[in-house]
C-alpha positions in Angstrom: 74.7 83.7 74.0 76.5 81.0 75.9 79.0 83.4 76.9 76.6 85.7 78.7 75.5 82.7 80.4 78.7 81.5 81.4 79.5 85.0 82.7 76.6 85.1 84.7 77.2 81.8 86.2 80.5 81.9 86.9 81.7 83.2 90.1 83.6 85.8 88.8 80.4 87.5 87.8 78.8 87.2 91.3 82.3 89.1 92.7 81.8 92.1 90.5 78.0 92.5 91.1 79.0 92.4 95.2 81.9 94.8 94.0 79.5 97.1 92.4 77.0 96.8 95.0 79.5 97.9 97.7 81.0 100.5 95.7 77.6 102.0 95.6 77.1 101.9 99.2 80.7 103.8 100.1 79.8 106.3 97.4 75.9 106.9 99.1 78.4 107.7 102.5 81.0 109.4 100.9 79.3 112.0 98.5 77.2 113.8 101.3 80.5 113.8 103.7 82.4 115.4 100.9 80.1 117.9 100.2 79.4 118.7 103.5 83.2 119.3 104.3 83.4 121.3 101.2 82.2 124.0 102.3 83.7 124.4 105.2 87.2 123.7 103.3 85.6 126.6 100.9 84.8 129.0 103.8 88.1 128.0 105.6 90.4 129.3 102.4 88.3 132.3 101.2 88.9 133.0 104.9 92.9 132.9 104.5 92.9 134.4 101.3 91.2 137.5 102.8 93.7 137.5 105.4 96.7 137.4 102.9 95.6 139.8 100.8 94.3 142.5 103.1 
């Protein structure tokens, strides 16, 4: 038990729960972005494999 609760009070905990919180946030931005530039990276190589093969 004293462990948990020097782990909580000690900085080191506070710097992975601002970590984690911020990782969080780039990952709320990033996900949508990614998804919405995978489909036009989709379209854009269906688009040059048709061209190869025909």
């Amino acid at each position: 038990m004293k462990l948990i609760i020097d782990f909580i009070l000690s900085e080191e905990g506070a710097a992975i729960a601002e970590q984690s919180l911020l990782l969080g946030l780039v990952m709320v931005a990033v996900v949508p972005a990614i998804a919405a530039y995978g489909t036009r990276i989709n379209l854009a190589v269906s688009k040059a494999s048709t061209k190869l093969i025909t």
